[in-house]
N, C-alpha and C positions, 0 to 999 in steps of 0.2 A: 732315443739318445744314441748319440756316436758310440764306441768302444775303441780304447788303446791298450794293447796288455805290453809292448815291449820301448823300451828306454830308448831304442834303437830305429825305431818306424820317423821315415821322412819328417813328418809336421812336428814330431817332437824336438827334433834337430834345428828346425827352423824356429820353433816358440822358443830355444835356449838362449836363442842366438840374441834374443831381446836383453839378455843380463848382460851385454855389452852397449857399448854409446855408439858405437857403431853401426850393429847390429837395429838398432830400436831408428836412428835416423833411415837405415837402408829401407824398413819397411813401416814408417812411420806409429809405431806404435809401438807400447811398453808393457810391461807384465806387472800387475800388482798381487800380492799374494796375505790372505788369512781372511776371514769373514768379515771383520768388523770394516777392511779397506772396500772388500769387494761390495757390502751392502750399501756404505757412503757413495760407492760408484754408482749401485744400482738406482738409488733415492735419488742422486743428483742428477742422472741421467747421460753419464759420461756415456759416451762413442763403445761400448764393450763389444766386440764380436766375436768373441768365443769365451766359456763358460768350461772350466776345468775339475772336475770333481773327484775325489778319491773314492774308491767302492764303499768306503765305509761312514762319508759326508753323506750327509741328508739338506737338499734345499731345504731352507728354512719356507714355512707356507707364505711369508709376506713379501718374497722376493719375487717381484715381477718381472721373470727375464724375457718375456715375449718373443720378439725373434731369432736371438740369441741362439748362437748354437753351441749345442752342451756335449761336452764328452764325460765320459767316465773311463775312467785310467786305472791301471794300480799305483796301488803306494809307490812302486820301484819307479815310475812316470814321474809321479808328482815330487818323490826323490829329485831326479834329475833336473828338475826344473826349478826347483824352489835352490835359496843359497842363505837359507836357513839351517841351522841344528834339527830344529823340531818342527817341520810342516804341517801347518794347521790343517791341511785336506782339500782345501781350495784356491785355485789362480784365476784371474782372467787376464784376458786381452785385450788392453783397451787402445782404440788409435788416437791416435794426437791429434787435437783440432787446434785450431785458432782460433781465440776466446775475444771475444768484440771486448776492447779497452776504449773507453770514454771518459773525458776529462773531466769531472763535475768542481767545479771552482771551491765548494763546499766540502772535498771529499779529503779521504786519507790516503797514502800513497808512499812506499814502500822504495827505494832504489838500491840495487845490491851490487856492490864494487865489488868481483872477484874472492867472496866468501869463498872455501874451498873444503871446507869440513861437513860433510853429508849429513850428521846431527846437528850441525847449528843451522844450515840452513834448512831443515825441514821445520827445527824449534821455532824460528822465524816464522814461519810461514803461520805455524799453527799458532803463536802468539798472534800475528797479525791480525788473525780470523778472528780471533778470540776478541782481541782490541777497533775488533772493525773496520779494518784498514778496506778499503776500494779495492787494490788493485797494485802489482807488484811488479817490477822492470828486474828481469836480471840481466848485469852485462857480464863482455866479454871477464875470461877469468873465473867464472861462477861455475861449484859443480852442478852437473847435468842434471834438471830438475828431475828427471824419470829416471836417477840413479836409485836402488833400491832401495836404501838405507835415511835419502831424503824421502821415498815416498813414507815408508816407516813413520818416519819421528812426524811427519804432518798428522798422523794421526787420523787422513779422511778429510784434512781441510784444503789441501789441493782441489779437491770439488765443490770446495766453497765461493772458492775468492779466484778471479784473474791474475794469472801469474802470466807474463809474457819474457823473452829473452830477445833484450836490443840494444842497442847504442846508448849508451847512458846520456852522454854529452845532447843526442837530440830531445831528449826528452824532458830534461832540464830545461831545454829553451822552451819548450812546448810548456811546459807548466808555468813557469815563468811569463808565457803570454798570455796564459789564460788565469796570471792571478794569485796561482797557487805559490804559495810560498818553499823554496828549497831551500831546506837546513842538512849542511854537512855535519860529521863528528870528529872533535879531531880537538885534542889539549892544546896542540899550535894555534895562536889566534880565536881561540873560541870563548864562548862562556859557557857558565853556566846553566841549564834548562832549565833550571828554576825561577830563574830571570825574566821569562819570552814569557809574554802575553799571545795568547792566539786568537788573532780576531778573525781570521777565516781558515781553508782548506790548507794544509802543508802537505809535503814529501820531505820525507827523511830519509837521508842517504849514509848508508852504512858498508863499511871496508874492510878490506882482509884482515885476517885475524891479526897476523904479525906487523903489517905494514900499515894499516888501514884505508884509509879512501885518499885517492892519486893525488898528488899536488894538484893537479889539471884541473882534478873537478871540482876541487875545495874551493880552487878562484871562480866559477863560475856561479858559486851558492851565492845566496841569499845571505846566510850569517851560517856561522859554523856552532855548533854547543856541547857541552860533553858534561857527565855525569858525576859529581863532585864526589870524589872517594874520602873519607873520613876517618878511616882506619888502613893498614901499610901496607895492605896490596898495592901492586903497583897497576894492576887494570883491574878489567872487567872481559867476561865472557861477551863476545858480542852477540850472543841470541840472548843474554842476561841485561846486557843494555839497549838492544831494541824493545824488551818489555817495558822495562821504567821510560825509555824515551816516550813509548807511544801510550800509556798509559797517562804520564804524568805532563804531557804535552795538551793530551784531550782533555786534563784536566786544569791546567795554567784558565 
């Protein structure tokens, strides 16, 4: 195993660099930090190339890091690196790949208008998994999926599911050729989800918290539907109403 003892040594400078969106584009990869994310890395087989330890972390015996290269640091390292209160002991480094997305006409499918809250789009995600969903579009406007606080709240299901960042508009059409059906959300012109029968594959597209999803894209859907409130709230959380969408859609 490598050895770092000071907060100050080059590669420590450059692994910080990743807690930036900048930083994590310039060298294509992101930093995850506590065991429970790093082990879902390890299981799923994410891209990790460096393996970060505090002296006083112990690999678990079922983590197969194979060629992985491991350092051991001190706390004051792992300090520096982590943008947590309480550092669990472990980071890695994992790079960004690009995840093969495939259309299946039968599938479930996720599109995200310029979400901007780092916990609801991670609660998203980790709903999604949890509901099954295929495979997920984030467009422009959306925070940065390898923003720390979204990989947090996924909870480990970023290594589940296809999460990709595109064009929303093309990809509508692409679903829409191949069948699948596009539901926007939106009280303007929509209905109720209670309503819709699902006789095959849908995408559900979901929008900024304050504004919600663009005019633009609402004309391009299929049918719009929204979540019938029954008591004086005036909304809903939108990682609150992606669960009942795709829950009770899968089940119409």
């Amino acid at each position: 195993m490598n050895r770092i003892t000071s907060p100050k040594n080059g590669r420590v400078k450059e692994w910080k660099k990743l807690n930036s969106k900048k930083g994590r584009e310039k060298a294509n990869a992101y930093l995850i930090e506590g065991p429970h994310l790093v082990e879902e890395a390890l299981l799923h087989h994410a891209a990790i190339s460096n393996l970060i330890t505090d002296e006083s972390f112990r690999i678990p015996t079922n983590w197969h890091t194979g060629d992985i290269t491991t350092w051991v640091v001190t706390s004051s390292v792992i300090k520096e690196l982590s943008d947590t209160e309480s550092p669990q002991g472990v980071i890695a480094i994992v790079e960004i790949e690009k995840k093969p997305f495939e259309i299946n006409p039968q599938g479930t499918y996720l599109l995200i208008d310029g979400i901007q809250d780092p916990g609801n789009l991670g609660t998203i995600i980790r709903t999604a998994d949890s509901a099954g969903v295929d495979g997920i579009i984030l467009g422009p406007g959306t925070v940065d999926l390898h923003n720390s606080k979204v990989l947090r709240s996924t909870q480990g299901s970023l290594f589940h599911i296809a999460v990709i960042t595109d064009q929303l508009e093309k990809w509508i059409d692409r679903f829409q050729r191949e069948d699948v059906i596009v539901y926007g959300t939106s009280l303007q012109g929509g209905v109720p989800y209670t309503n819709e029968n699902i006789p095959h594959g849908f995408a559900l597209l979901l929008g900024n918290e304050a504004n919600g999803v663009t005019t633009e894209l609402l004309k391009k859907t299929n049918k719009n539907l929204f979540v019938p409130i029954y008591g004086k709230a005036e909304s809903l959380n939108v990682a609150v109403a992606a669960g009942i969408l795709l829950y009770g859609l899968k089940q119409n």
